[in-house]
Structure formats: structure tokens, C-alpha cells
N, C-alpha and C positions, 0 to 999 in steps of 0.2 A: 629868831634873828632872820632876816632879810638875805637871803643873797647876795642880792644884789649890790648891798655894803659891804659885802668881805675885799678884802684884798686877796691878790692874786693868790699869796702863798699859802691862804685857805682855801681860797677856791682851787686850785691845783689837787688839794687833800680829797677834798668832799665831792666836787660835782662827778657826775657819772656812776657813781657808789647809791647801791641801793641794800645793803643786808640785810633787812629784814625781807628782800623778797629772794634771798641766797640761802634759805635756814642760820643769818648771822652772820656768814663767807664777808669778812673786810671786802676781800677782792670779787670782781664778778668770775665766777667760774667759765673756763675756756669750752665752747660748743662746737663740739666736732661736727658736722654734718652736711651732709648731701641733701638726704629725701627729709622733707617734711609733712607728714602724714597729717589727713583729718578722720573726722570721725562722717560727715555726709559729704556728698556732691555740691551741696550749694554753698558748703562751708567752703572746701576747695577752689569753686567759680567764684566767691565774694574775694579770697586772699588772693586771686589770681587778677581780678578787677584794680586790688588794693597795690601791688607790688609794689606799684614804685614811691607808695607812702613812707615815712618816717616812721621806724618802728616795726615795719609789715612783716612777718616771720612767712615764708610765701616755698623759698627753695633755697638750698644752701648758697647760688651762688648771690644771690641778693641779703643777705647778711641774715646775724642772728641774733640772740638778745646780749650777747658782750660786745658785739658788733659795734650795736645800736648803743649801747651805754659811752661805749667808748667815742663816737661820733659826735655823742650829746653832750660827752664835757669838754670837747674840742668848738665845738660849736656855741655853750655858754662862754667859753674862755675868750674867742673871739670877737662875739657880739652878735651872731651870724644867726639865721633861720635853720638851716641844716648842715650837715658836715658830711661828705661822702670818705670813707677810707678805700685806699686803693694801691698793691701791692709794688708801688716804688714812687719814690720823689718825682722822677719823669712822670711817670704815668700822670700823677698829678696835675703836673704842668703843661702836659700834653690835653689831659682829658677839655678844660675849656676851650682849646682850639680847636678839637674835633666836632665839642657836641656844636657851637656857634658857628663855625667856618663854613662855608661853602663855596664849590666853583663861581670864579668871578669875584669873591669877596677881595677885601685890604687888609691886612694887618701891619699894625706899627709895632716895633720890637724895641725895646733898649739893645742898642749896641752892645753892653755888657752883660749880657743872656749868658745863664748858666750853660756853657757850650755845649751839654751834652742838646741842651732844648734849640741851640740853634742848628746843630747836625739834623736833629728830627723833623727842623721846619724846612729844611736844604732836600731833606730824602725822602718826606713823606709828605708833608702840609703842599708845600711850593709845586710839588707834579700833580697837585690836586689843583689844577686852575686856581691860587689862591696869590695873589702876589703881597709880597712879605718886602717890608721897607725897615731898616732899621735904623734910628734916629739914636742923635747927641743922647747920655742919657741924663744930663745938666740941661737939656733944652727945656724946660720946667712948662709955662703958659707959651713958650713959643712953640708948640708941637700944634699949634690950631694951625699953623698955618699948613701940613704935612698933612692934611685931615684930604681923605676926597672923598667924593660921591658913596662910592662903593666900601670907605671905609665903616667894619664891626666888629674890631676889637683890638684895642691898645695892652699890649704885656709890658708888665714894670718887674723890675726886680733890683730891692731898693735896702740896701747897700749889693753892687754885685759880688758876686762873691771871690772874685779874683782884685779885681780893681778897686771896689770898696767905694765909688762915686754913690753917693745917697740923691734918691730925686725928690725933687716937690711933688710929690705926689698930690695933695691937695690942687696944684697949677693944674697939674697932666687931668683930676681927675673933674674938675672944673671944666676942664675943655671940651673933652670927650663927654660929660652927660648934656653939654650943651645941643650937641648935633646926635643924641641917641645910641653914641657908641659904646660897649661894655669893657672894661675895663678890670684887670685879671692882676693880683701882684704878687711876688714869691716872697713868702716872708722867712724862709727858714731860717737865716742870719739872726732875727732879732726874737722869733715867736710873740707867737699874745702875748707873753710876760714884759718885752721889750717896745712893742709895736701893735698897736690895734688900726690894719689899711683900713675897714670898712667902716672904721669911726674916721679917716682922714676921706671917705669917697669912694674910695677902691667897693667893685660887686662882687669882686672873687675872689678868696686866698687860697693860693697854692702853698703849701710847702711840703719838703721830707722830714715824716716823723723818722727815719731813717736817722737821724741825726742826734738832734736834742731834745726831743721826744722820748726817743727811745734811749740815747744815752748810754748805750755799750757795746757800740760796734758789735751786733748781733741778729738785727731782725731787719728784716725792709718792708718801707712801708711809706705811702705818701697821704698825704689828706688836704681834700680840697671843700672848703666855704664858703656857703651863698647866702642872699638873699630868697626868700618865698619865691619870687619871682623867677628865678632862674635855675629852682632845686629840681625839680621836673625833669630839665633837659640833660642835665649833669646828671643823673641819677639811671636815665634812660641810658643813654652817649655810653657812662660804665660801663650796664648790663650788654648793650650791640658788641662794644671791644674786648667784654667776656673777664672784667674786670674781677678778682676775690682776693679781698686781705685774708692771708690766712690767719684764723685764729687764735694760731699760736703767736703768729708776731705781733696782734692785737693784743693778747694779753702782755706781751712784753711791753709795749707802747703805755697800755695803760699803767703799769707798774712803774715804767720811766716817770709818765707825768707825774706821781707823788712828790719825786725829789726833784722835780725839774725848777722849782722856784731857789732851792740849796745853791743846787749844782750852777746854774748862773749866775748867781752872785760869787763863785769864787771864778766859774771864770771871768767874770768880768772885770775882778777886783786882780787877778794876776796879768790879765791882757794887759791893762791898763796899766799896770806898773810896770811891765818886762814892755809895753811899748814906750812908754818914756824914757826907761834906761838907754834903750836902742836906739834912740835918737841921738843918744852923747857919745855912742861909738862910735869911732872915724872909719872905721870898714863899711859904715850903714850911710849909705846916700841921702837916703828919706825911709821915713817908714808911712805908711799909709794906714790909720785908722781913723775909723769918723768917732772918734770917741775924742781924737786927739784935738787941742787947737790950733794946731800947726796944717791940722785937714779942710780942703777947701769947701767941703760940705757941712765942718763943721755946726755951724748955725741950724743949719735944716735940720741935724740929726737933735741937736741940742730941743729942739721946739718939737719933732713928729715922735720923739724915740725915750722909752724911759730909762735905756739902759744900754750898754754896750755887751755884744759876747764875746766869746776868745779867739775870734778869727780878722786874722788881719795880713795885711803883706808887708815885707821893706824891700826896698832897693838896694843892693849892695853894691859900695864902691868900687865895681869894676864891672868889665863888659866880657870880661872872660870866665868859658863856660866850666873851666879847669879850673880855675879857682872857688868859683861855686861850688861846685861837687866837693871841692875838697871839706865844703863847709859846711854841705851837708852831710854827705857820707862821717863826719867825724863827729856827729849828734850822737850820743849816747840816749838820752831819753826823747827826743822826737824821731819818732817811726817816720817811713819814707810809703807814705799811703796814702793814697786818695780818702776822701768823706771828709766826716768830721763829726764831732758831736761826743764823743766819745765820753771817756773818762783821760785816754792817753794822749800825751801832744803828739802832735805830726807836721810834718815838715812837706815840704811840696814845691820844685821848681816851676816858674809858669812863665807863658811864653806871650802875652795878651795880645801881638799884633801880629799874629796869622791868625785871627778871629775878631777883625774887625773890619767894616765898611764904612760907618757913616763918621768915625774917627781913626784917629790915629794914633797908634801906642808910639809914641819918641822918647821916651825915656832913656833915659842912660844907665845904663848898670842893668844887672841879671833881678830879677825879680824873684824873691822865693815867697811860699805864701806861710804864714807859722799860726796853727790849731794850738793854745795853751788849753791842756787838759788839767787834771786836777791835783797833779804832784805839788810838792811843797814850791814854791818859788824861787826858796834860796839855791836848791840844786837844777831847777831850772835856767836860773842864770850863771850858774857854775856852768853848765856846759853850754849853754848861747855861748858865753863869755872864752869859754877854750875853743866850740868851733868856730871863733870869728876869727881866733888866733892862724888855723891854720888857712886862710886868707893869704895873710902874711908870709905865710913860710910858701904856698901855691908860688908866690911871686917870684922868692927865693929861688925857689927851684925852676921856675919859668927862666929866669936870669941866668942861672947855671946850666941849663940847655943850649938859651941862644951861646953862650959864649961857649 
């Protein structure tokens, strides 16, 4: 059989798996190592020539052969020439700004950037002579006009991960290969299973296997894919910023992707129904998933995306911060934690417009963001459904204060 004909939820199983060159090992065994020894000189100077090839076993910090297995079925999954792993989701995200940017460059940003990557373009990129514009992230084929002389390289990240606005990325990536600009997008929302950017145009995918990759809040780790073209620079760009997945989180990562094709079809199938519940709740203002038809993005995601995951935000019917809390602090099975990806739900207040320029967060009501992990549904909505209550009773007891 073909590879190339499997469907994801085989190729998830199979690719990067070699046992017969394991003595049989399912898994690729974890390579501890620093030094890597030869047997001559010239053998040493050829792997020392080779380093930043695909594969090159050279010094521990340029990878090793679980490394590289694990690289190689992130990179079949995506479509991509090679796949660099890199010891966090930032990093990821970060590392194509580094290896491409330079004093005097342009970069375009989607306004809805993972905030920790727009802190790092604020504190580290922008004192780099780099000047950083952040644009509508619905501005789709209008971003040509945002384009200047000096711009190399437009960052997408599509659905944001707070706000959940989905871009035409085919528009944005249409524009930008017109005038030679490279173009970078974060997929961790959707992964290859959901979203393949460099079949829509996109040159680079960033995402954190930290997440749905890895699938149990346990290891960090990000991975970023290219094209031939651009493996080189990224691979070098890692090695200068002293880049190492550790092996051990790599073996977790690669362990995740087994069940990764599972594990998103339920979340996807509980998002999706604990968000439509939450639309008929009168405490819930709006809820925002591109999965939903009620989402203004809906169409895009419906045509770029083959699936939804279980991260989504609503709106709650009020602007008071004391009532929120109350609704969250009374979640029994959603944790109050950052990430996601997990196995467990998690709840999370978000604030989106003291992190914004080129728009404007106006919404009304407290925004929280809700991760559906893989518990049953019907106790998941038992307790949606009781901490929405205490809402109601916040208001209560707001009204028996004032008076």
C-alpha cells in the first residue's frame, strides 16, 4: 500500500515508526546524548559538513535518530520537506522570525497573535530594527495593500486562539507570494488532522506539540515546517539560538501522535455539542466557535478546515468580573490553567482588548475561553450547567450588597 492513500488516522499510527531497525521496538527508543563519536577524522569533518541535513547524527544538540523519526512524521503529516522540533510552542513561533528577519525588515502580524508571540515581537524582534504592523486578521486579499518595500514576512494564525476569527489564508497567501514575501502560520488549533496551511499556500507551520500532540499536559515542545527551500535557514537560525528538544519530550510527543487522530474526534464531537448547548443559555451572550454557523468565519473554516477542536470561547451575559469568577471558580471539572490540549477541560478568563492595535475588542460581557477535554459530556454539562447558575446567584448577592 501507498502512503500516500492512507488517511490521517493511519498515517498518525505508522509514519515515523521503523522496527525493524529498533530489534522490533513499536516505539523508536529515546537517545540520550551529547557526544557523538566516530571512528576517523574524515568521517567527523563529512558529518560536521553535513549537520544541518535531514537526518545528520553530527552532536547531540542537532538531533538524533528519534529525533529525526519524529520530525519525519510530522512533516509527512503536513505535506512539508522537513520539520524542525524545538523545545516550546514559542520557540516555534519565534524561530521563523529570527532565522528571516533582519534590521530594516517589515513584518505583518494578525492582531490576534498568540500573546505570548506578540510580547516576544514587543521585547525582542521590534528593538531589532524590525518594524512589526499588525493587521485586521479578516482583512483576507486586502492585506496587499499593507505590503511595503521592505516587507518579509506575514505571520497568520488561523483560528486565534482567544478570539477564534479564522483567515483566508489562501487570500493573505496569494498576496504575499506575489511580491516574494514568506509567509509563516500557527496551526496548533486545528493540526494536520484538521488543517493542512502549506496545501492552502502558507511556507511555514509553526505549532506547539505541547498541546495536541503531546496530549497530556506533560512535556514541551514546539515544531516548525517547511518547504526545501527554507529547511536550511530554520535548521541553522535553531542551532545559533541553541535550540534541543529534549528526548524525553520527544518520545512523549511521538507517543501522543498515535492517538492524536482518537483524541480529536471526541473533542471535537463534545465541543461541538457543549457549544451549541451554550448558545441556548441565557447567561451566554455569544459563544464563538468556527465550527459553529452562528460564526462569522464560519464559511472559511467550513472550505480550509476538516474539522473542529475543543477549544473555543463564549461571551457571558454580563460585564461584571465578580460574576464571572463566580462562574468560574464553581467549575468542578474544568481546571483554571493555561495550555490546552490535554486530556482535562480547562477554563480560562481572557481579556482580548489590551492586546490589540489594528482592532478593537467592543464586546460586551466577560469573555472566558473553555478547552473540552475528554470526560464524558453529560457531566461536563452538569457542571457548565451549575456554574452558569452561580451567575445568577453573583447578581443576587451584588443586589444585596448595593442595598
Amino acid at each position: 500500500m501507498d502512503p500516500s492513500d492512507w488517511r490521517a488516522e493511519t498515517l498518525v499510527g505508522h509514519v515515523g515508526r521503523h522496527p525493524e531497525s529498533h530489534s522490533g521496538a513499536v516505539n523508536v527508543p529515546v537517545h540520550r546524548a551529547s557526544t557523538i563519536v566516530f571512528d576517523k577524522v574524515g568521517d567527523i569533518d563529512e558529518a560536521k559538513k553535513h549537520r544541518f541535513d535531514k537526518g545528520q547524527v553530527f552532536y547531540g544538540r542537532f538531533g538524533t535518530p528519534d529525533t529525526f523519526a519524529f520530525e519525519d512524521a510530522i512533516s509527512q503529516l503536513e505535506g512539508g520537506y522537513g520539520s524542525i522540533a524545538v523545545p516550546s510552542g514559542l520557540a516555534a513561533c519565534v524561530l521563523p522570525l529570527v532565522a528571516f528577519l533582519k534590521p530594516g525588515d517589515h513584518v505583518l502580524v494578525t492582531d490576534a497573535v498568540y500573546e505570548p508571540v506578540r510580547t516576544s515581537l514587543g521585547a525582542f524582534i521590534a528593538r531589532n530594527g524590525i518594524e512589526v504592523t499588525y493587521y485586521d486578521p479578516r482583512i483576507g486579499a486586502g492585506i496587499a495593500a499593507l505590503f511595503k518595500p521592505n516587507t518579509r514576512l506575514v505571520y497568520l494564525e488561523s483560528p486565534g486562539s482567544l478570539t477564534f476569527e479564522v483567515q483566508d489564508i489562501p487570500a493573505i497567501c496569494k498576496a504575499a507570494r506575489e511580491r516574494g514575501v514568506i509567509t509563516v502560520c500557527d496551526n496548533t488549533w486545528a493540526t494536520a488532522l484538521f488543517c493542512k496551511p502549506m496545501a492552502l499556500g502558507v511556507d511555514i507551520v509553526a505549532q506547539s506539540a505541547t498541546k495536541f500532540i503531546v496530549g497530556h499536559s506533560d512535556a514541551m515542545l514546539g515544531l516548525v515546517t517547511c518547504g526545501a527551500e527554507h529547511y536550511r535557514a530554520l535548521r541553522e537560525a535553531a542551532n545559533w539560538l541553541g535550540y534541543h528538544a529534549s528526548p524525553d519530550d520527544v518520545y512523549l510527543a511521538a507517543r501522543g501522535l498515535r492517538t492524536l487522530a482518537a483524541r480529536l474526534r471526541q473533542h471535537q464531537e463534545s465541543g461541538l455539542a457543549l457549544a451549541s448547548w451554550l448558545e441556548t443559555m441565557p447567561q451566554v451572550r455569544r459563544v464563538i466557535h468556527p465550527g459553529l454557523p452562528s460564526h462569522p468565519d464560519h464559511s472559511i473554516w467550513k472550505r480550509d478546515f476538516e474539522g473542529a477542536s475543543g477549544l473555543f470561547a463564549i461571551v457571558l451575559n454580563t460585564s461584571s468580573m465578580q460574576q464571572a469568577t463566580a462562574f468560574i471558580e464553581s467549575l468542578k471539572l474544568f481546571a483554571l490553567g493555561f495550555s490546552w490540549g490535554g486530556f482535562e477541560s480547562l477554563v480560562l478568563h481572557g481579556d482580548p482588548a489590551h492586546a490589540r492595535t489594528a482592532t478593537q475588542w467592543t464586546e460586551e460581557g466577560v469573555l472566558v475561553r473553555l478547552y473540552i477535554g475528554l470526560e464524558h459530556i453529560d457531566d461536563l454539562k452538569r457542571d457548565l450547567a451549575q456554574g452558569l447558575q452561580h451567575i445568577n446567584l453573583a447578581k443576587i448577592d451584588a443586589r444585596a450588597s448595593a442595598g
